[in-house]
N, C-alpha and C positions, 0 to 999 in steps of 0.2 A: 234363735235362742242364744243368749248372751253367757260365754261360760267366763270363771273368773280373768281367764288371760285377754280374754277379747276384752271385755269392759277393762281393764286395769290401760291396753292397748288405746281403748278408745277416750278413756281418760288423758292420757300422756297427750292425747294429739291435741284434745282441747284447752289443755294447760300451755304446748306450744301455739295453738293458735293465738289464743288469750295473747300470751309473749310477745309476740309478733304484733299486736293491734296495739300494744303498750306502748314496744317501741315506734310505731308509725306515729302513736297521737305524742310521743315525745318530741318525735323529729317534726311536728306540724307544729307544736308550742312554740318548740325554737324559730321554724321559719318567721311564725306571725310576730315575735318579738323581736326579732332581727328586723324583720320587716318594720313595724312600732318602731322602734331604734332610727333607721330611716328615716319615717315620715316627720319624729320627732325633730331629729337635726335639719330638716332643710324648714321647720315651724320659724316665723319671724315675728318680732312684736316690736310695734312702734309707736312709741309713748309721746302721743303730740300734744303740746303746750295747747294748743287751740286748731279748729278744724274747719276749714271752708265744705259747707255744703252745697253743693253746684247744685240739685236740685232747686232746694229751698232759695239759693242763691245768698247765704247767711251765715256765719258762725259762728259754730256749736263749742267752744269752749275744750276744757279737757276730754279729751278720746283715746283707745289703743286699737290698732288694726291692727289684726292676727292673721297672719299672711301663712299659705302652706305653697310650695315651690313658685308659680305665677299667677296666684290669684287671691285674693282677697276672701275668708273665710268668715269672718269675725269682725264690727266694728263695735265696742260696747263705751259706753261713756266710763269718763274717771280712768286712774291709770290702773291696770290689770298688772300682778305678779305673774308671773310664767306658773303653770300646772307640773312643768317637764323641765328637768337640768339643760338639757341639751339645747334647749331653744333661745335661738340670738335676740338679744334687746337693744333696739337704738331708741336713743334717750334724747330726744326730738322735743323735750316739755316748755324747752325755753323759744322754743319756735311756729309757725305758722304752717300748718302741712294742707297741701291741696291738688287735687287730682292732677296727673301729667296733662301738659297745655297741649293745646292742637293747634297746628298756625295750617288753614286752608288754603295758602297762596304762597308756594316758595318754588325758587329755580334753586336746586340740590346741586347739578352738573355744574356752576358756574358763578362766579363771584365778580362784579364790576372791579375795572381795574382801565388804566389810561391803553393796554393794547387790545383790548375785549374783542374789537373790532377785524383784528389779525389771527386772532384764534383761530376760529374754522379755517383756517387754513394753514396753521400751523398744529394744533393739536393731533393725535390721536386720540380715536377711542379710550386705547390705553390710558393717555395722560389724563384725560376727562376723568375717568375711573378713580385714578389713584389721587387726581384733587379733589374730587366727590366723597372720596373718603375723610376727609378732613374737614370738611364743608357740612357732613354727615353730622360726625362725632361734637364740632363746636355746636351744633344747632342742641343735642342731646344735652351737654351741661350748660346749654340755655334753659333748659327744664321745659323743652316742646319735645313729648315723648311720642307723640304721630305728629306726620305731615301731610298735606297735600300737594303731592310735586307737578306745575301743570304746563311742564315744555321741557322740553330738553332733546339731543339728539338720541336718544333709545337707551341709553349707558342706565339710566333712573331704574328703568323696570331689574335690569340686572342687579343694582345696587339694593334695590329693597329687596329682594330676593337673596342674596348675600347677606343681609344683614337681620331676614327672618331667620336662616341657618346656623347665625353667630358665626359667620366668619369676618364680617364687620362691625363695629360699636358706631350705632348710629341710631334717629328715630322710627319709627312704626311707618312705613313709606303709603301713598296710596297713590299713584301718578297717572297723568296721562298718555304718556312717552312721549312721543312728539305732535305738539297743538295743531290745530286744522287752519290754516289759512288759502284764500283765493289768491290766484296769479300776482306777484305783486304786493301781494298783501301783508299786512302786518303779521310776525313767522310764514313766510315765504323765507326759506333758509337761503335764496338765492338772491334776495333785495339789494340792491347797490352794490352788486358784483363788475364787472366790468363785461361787454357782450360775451367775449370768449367762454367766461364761467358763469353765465348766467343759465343755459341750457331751457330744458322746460319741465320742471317735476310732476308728479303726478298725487293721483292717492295715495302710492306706495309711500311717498315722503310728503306726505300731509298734504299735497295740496289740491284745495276741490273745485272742478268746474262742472256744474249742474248736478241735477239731482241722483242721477246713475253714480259718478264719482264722489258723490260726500256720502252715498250707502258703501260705497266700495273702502271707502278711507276709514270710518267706524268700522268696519268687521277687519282691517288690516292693522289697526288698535288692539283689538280682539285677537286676534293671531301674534302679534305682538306680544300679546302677555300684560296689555294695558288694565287699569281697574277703572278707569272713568274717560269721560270727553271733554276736552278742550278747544272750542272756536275762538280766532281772535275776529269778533264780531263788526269793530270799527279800525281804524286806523291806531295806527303805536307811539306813544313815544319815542323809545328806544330805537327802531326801525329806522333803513335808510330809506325813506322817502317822505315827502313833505308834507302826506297830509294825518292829522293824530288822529281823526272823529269822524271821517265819513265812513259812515256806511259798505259793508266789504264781502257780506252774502247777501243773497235774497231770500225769504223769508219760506219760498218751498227748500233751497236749500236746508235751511235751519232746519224745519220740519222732516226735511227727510233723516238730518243727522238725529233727531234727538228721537222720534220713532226706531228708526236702528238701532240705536243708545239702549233702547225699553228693553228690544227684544233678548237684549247679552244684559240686562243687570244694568247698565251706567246711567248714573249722572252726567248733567250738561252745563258745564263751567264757560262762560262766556268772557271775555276781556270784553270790556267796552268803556270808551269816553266819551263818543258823540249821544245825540239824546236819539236821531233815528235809529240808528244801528241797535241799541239797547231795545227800543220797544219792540222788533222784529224780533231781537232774542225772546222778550218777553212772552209773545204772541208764537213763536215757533216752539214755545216747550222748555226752553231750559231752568237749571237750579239756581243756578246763581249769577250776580252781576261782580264781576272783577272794576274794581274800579270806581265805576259809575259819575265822571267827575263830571258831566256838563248835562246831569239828568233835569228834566222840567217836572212841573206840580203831576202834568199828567202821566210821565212815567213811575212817577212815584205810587200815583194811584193804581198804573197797572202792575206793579210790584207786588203789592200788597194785597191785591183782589185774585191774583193769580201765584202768593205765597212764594215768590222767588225770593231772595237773599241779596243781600248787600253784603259784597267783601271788600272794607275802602282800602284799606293797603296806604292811609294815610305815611307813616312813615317813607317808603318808596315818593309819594312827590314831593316831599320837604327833603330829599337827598338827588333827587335830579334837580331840581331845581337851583340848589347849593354848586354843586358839581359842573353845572352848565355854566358858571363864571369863573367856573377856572379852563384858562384857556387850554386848547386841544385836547380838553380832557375827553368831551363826544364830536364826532363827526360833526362840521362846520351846521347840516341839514336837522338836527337832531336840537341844538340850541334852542332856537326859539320853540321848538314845541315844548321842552321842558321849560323852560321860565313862563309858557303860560298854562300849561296844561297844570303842571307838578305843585304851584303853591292853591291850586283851589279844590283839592281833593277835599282838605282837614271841614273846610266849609260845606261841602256840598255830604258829607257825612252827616255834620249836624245836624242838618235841615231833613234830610233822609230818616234820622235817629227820630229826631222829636215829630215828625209827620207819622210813625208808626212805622215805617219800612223794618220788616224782620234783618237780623243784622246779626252777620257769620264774621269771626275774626281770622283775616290775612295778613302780610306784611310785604309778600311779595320780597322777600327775602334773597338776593344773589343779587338786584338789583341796589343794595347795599347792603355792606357786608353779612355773613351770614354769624350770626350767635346775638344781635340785638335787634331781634324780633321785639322781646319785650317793651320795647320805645312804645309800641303801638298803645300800650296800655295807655300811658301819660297823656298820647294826642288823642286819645278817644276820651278819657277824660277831660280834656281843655275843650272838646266840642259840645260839652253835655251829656257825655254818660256816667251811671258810676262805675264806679271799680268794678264793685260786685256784679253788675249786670256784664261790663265788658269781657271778665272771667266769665262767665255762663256762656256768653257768643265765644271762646276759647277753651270752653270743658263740654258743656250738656249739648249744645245746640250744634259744635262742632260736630260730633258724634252721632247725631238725631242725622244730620246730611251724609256721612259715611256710612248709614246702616248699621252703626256698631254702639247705637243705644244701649247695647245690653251689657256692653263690653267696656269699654272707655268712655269717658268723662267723666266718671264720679269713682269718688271710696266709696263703697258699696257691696255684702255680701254677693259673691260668683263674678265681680268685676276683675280684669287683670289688674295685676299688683304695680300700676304707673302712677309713683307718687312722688310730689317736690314737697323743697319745704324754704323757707325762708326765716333770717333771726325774724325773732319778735315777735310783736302785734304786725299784722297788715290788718289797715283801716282804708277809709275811704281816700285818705288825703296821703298815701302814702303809697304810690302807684306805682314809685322810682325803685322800692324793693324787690320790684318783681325783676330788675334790673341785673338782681344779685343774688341767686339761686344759693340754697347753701346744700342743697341736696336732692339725691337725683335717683329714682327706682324705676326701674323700667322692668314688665315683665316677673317682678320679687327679684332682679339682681339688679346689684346697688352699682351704680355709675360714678357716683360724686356725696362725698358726705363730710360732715364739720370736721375740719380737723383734730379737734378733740374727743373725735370718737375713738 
């Protein structure tokens, strides 16, 4: 039984309780507005003159993407006002904006130069590193916001790793660490060493003899911290020995790299110039053809029935090729492969292009310097492609081979926020702008933008 003091008692405590829930849903308001406050200021809007749709392969005219810290929220036609003070506008209207590029084929660690050949045995790690970083960053405000890095001494895995943390300004890394080659073979890191330093490496350092050591060499990728596989399938250019195109695994080899490949997730990037070496790739499993300069009708055919990729890396032999008449600029043995290897890529693309071979864009980038990638655009149009398609093999299709469909190569609602842009119209006949990047987002943070912003 309730006498007046107890009820008046148990009043008071529900008036404090009450109190109490007041202040908690006060101090909740605050948090989610403060919180608001946040989400609003790191909101981004960008107001683009006209919009490559990699999809479609076509563009779409006036657009704004509504970007919330790295990703892509919002792309609606016409140019959108902000809803929110706080929200940053770059005013992009007088330009061309299109998804961050993807270049499939670039050495990150290393850039040709007349002592290339001294290096490894001059460099450290170190010094790899700290030129990698600049090799990095130029390839970024080239407006290729992922890579494919497919050789290098191991420094690459580090580096993209470093640079998913932001402790360096650089592109979206996916590498192989160090490529696979047989005894001798094109990366055999010991080729044209003198006896003393030629030794005998093994799987540990890429190199495979038989079927037991190239499953050992793929899970030592793997332990590595690699993301894909790299064989050089025929003989090199670059390489100190004579021959560019023969054939350099055997085809249970292959087989056995690219089943190992399956079992961790990877892809299987092949170098290849000779036309047998190629079809053993073909035939053993792999993704893609690096290269592909001396392919015949019938490798073509098994390209295409068996869905592998063409990477021509055209630019890379119109620059050895150039290079190789300037005297001691390569090793005396290295000459003549580049003057015949290096001018008949740009051709054998074309021929690859318009027979239907699916077609992934590379540059092969370290092997001329690294920040004009772009070029490739201009010789893949002088072969017969267009613009637009050759951007799709550098956005969609790029992307579709990384697994990262969902993620990169287009503007696109839940896409990361990697966007360039260029002045202007880009049209068909106008390839050499991509030349000249005026803007650079990677992630929703901004790299490079008009100076009049």
């Amino acid at each position: 039984m309730f006498t007046a003091s107890s009820l008046k008692r148990k009043m008071g405590n529900t008036r404090i309780f009450l109190m109490n829930k007041l202040i908690d849903m006060r101090i909740l308001t605050t948090l989610f507005l403060l919180a608001s406050i946040t989400t609003f200021a790191q909101t981004t809007l960008i107001q683009c003159g006209n919009l490559f749709d990699a999809e479609e392969g076509k563009m779409k005219g006036t657009h704004t993407i509504i970007i919330n810290k790295d990703t892509i929220t919002v792309v609606e036609k016409g140019i959108v006002t902000p809803r929110m003070k706080d929200a940053t506008i770059i005013d992009l209207k007088e330009y061309t904006v299109l998804p961050g590029l993807i270049d499939l084929h670039v050495h990150i660690e290393s850039e040709t130069n007349p002592n290339k050949y001294l290096e490894p045995f001059q460099l450290t790690d170190a010094d790899v590193a700290f030129n990698s970083q600049v090799f990095a960053k130029t390839t970024l405000m080239a407006g290729f916001t992922t890579v494919r890095d497919v050789g290098g001494r191991g420094v690459n895995i580090a580096l993209g790793d470093a640079i998913d943390k932001g402790k360096v300004v650089g592109p979206r890394i996916f590498t192989s660490g160090k490529a696979l080659a047989t005894t001798g073979g094109h990366a055999d890191p010991t080729s044209g060493n003198n006896y003393q330093y030629m030794g005998d490496p093994k799987a540990k350092e890429g190199v495979v003899n038989g079927v037991a050591s190239a499953k050992k060499a793929v899970r030592q990728r793997y332990k590595n911290g690699a993301d894909l596989i790299k064989i050089t399938a025929t003989g090199g250019v670059l390489s100190v020995a004579k021959n560019s195109s023969n054939p350099q695994f055997s085809i249970d080899e292959i087989k056995a790299i690219t089943s190992t490949a399956k079992d961790y997730g990877f892809h299987v990037a092949a170098h290849a110039h000779g036309d047998k070496g190629m079809q053993r790739a073909i035939l053993g499993g792999v993704k893609t053809i690096e290269h592909g300069t001396l392919m015949s009708e019938e490798t073509i055919e098994m390209m295409k029935e068996n869905d592998v990729y063409l990477v021509p890396t055209i630019i890379a032999g119109k620059y050895v090729s150039k290079m190789a008449k300037v005297p001691d600029y390569y090793p005396e043995v290295v000459v003549p492969k580049a003057l015949s290897i290096g001018p008949k890529i740009q051709s054998t693309f074309g021929k690859a292009y318009e027979n239907g071979v699916p077609i992934a864009f590379g540059t092969d980038a370290g092997v001329f310097p690294h920040g004009e990638n772009a070029k490739e655009f201009q010789y893949m149009t002088e072969a017969g492609m267009s613009l637009f398609e050759a951007l799709r093999s550098a956005t969609i299709t790029n992307a579709e081979i990384l697994k990262m469909d969902g993620k990169l190569g287009q503007i696109k609602k839940g896409f990361f926020a990697d966007i360039i842009a260029v002045k202007g119209k880009l049209e068909e006949s106008s390839a050499d702008k991509l030349t000249n990047i005026k803007f650079v987002m990677k992630s929703g943070k901004i790299h490079k933008q008009p100076k009049e912003q």
